[in-house]
C-alpha positions as a LaTeX table, in Angstrom:
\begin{tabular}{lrrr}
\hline
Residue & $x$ (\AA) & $y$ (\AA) & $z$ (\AA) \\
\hline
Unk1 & 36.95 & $-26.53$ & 29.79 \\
Unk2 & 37.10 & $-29.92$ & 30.58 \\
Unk3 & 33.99 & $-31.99$ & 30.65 \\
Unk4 & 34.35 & $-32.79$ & 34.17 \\
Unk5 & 34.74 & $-29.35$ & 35.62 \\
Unk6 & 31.69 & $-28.69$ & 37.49 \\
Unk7 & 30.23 & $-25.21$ & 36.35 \\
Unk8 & 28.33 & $-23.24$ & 39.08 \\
Unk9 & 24.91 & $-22.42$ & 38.22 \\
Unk10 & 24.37 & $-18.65$ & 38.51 \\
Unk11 & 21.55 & $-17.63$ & 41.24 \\
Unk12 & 17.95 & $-16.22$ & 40.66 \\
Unk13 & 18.19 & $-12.81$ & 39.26 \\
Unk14 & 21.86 & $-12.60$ & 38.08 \\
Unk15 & 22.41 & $-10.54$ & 35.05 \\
Unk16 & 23.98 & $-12.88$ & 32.33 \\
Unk17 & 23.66 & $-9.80$ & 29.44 \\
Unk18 & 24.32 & $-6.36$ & 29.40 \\
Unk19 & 20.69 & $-5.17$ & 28.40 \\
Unk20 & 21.56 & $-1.42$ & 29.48 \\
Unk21 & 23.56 & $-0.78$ & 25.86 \\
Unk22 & 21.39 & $-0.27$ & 22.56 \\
Unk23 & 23.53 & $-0.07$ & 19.00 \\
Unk24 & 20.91 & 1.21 & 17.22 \\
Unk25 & 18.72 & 4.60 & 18.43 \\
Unk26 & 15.23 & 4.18 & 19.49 \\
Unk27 & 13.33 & 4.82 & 16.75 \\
Unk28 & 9.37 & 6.31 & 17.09 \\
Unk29 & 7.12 & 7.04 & 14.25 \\
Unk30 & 6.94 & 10.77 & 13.18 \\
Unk31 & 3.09 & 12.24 & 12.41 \\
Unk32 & 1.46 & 10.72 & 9.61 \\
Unk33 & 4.06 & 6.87 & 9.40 \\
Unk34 & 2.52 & 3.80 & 9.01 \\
Unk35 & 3.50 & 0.43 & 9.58 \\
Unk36 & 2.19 & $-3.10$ & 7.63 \\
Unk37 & 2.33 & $-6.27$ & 8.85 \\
Unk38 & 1.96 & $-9.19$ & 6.36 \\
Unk39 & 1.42 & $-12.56$ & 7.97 \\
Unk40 & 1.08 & $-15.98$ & 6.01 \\
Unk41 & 2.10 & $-18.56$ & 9.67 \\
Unk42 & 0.13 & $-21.43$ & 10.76 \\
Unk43 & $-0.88$ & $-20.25$ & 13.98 \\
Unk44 & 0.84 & $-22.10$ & 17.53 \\
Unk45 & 3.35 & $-24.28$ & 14.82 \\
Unk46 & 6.00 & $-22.39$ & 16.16 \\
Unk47 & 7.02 & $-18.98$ & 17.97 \\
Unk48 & 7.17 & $-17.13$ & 14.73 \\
Unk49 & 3.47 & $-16.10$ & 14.75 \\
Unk50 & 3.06 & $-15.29$ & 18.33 \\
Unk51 & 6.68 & $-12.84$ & 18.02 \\
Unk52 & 5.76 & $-11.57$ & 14.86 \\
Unk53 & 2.53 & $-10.07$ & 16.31 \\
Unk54 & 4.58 & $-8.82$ & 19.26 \\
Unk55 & 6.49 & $-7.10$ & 17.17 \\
Unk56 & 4.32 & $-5.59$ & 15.28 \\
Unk57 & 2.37 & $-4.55$ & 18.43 \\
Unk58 & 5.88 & $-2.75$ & 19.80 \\
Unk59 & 5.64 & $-0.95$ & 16.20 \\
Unk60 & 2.21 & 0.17 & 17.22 \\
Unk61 & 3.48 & 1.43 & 20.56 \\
Unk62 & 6.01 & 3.31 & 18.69 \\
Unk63 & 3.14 & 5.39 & 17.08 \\
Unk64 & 2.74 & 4.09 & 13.49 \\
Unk65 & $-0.74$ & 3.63 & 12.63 \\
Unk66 & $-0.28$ & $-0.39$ & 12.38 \\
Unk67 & $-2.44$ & $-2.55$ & 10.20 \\
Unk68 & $-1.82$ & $-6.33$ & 10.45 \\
Unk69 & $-2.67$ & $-8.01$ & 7.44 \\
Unk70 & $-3.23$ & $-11.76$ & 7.67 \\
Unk71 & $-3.63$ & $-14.42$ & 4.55 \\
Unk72 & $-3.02$ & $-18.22$ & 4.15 \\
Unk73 & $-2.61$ & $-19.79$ & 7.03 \\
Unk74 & $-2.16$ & $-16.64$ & 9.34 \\
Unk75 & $-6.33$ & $-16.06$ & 8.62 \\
Unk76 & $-6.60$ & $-19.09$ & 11.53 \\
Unk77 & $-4.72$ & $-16.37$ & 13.73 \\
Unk78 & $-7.75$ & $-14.80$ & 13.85 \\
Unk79 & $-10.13$ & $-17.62$ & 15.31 \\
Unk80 & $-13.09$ & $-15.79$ & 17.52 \\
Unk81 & $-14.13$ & $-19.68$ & 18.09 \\
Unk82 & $-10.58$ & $-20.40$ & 20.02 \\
Unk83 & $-10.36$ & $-22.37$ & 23.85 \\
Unk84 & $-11.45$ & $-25.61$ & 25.92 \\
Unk85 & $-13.32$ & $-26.88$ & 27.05 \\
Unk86 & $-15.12$ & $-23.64$ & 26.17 \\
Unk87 & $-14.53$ & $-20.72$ & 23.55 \\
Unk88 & $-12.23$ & $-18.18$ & 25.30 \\
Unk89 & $-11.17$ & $-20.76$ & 27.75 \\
Unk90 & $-7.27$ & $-21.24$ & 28.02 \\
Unk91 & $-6.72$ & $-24.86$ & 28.33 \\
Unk92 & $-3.18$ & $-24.11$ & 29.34 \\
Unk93 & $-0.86$ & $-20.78$ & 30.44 \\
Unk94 & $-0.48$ & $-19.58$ & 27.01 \\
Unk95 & $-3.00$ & $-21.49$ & 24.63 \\
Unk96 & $-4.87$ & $-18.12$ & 23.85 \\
Unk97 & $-1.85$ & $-16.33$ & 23.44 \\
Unk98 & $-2.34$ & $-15.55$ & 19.77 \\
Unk99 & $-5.49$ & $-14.42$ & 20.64 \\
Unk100 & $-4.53$ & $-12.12$ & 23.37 \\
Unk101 & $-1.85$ & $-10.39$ & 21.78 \\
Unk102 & $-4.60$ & $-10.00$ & 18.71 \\
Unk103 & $-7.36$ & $-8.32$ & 21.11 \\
Unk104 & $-4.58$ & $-6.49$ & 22.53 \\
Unk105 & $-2.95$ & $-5.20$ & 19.32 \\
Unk106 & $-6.96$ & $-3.97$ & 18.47 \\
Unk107 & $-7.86$ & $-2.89$ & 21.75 \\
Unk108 & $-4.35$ & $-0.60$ & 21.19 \\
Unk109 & $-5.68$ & 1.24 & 17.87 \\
Unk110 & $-4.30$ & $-1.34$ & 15.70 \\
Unk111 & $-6.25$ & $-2.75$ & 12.46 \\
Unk112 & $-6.60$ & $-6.48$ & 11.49 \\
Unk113 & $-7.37$ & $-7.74$ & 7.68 \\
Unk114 & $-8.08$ & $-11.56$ & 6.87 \\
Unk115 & $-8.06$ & $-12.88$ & 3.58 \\
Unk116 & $-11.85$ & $-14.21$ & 2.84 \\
Unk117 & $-10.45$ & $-16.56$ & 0.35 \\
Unk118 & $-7.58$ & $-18.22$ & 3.00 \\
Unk119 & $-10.53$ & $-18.21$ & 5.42 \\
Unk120 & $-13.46$ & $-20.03$ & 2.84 \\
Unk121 & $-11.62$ & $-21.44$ & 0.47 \\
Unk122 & $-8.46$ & $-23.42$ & 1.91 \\
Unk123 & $-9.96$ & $-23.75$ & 5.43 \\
Unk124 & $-13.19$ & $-23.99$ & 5.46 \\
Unk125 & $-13.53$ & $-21.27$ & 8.17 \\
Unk126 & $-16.41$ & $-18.79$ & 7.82 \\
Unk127 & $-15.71$ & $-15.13$ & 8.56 \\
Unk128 & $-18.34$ & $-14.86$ & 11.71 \\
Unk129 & $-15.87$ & $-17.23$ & 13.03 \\
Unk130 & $-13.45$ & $-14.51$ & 13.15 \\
Unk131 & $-12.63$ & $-12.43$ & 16.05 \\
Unk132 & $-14.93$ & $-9.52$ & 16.40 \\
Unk133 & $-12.79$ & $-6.03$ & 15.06 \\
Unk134 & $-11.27$ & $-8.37$ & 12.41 \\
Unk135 & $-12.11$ & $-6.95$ & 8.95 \\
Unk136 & $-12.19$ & $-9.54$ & 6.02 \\
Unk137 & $-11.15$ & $-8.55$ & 2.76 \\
Unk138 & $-10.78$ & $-10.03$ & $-1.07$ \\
Unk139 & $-7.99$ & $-12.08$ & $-1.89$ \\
Unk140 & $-7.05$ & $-9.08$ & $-4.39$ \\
Unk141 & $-6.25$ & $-6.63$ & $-1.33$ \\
Unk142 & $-3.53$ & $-8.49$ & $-0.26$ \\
Unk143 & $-1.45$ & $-7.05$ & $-3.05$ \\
Unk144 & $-3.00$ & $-3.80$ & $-3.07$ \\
Unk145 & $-2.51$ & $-3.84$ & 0.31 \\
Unk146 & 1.08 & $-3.85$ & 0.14 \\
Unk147 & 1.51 & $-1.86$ & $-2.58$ \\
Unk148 & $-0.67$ & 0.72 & $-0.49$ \\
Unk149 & 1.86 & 0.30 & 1.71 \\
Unk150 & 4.73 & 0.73 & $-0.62$ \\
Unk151 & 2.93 & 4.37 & $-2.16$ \\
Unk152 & 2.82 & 5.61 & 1.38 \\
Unk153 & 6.15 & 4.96 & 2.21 \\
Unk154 & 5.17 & 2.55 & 5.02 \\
Unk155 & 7.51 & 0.36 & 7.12 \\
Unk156 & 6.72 & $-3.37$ & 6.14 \\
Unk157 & 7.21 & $-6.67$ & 8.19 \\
Unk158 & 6.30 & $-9.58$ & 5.69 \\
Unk159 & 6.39 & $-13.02$ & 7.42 \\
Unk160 & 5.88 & $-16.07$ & 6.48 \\
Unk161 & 6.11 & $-19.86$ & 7.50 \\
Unk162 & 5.56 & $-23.06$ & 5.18 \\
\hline
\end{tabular}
């Protein structure tokens, strides 16, 4: 195509991709599955934080018990002291979005960790700073945590963003 050929925009609403055809089947969790999520992402320095915890809330909705475990960086996720001008205050569409999907991934069944030592530590940021349902844990867990994960056969979904 020429770069002077005019291309006509498509309207509002036109399908540009077949979305009806899936390769794979849809996959749900059978009685008893659980799911990990390991997240080490600096919160809002890029989509990968905000689509890795929509993914792992579409997990959830799949019906694996779903714990989201959250160290280094990814601890910030979990700021209960979030917004502006005020705390819980979207400055912006989509400044609390981390924050939403987090309440919503609780307020679903799903369990958040935080690494204490991320939170102290590295950031300075004291655990009653966290979102309330947000359990802290020892910087030891985060292993144990995944190799939990690994003796009960758990799906995992380890992240992470330098």
């Amino acid at each position: 195509m020429a770069k002077s050929d005019v291309i006509q925009l498509p309207e509002k609403g036109t399908e540009l991709f077949d979305t009806s055809e899936k390769v794979f089947p849809d996959v749900k969790a059978e009685p008893g599955e659980s799911a990990y999520t390991f997240m080490h992402t600096v919160p809002y320095e890029g989509s990968v934080g905000l689509v890795n915890l929509l993914t792992t809330t579409r997990v959830q909705r799949k019906g694996f018990k779903t714990h989201l475990v959250l160290y280094g960086p990814g601890v910030l996720m979990a700021s209960g002291s979030r917004g502006f001008p005020k705390v819980g205050d979207e400055a912006f569409p989509g400044h609390m979005a981390i924050n939403n999907q987090l309440q919503t991934f609780m307020d679903e069944g799903g369990t958040i960790y935080a690494c204490r030592f991320a939170s102290g530590a590295l950031y300075g940021f004291p655990e009653d700073l966290m979102m309330k349902g947000v359990k802290p844990f020892h910087p030891l867990d985060v292993l144990d945590a995944a190799l939990t994960a690994w003796r009960d056969k758990a799906f995992q979904l380890n992240t992470w963003t330098v």
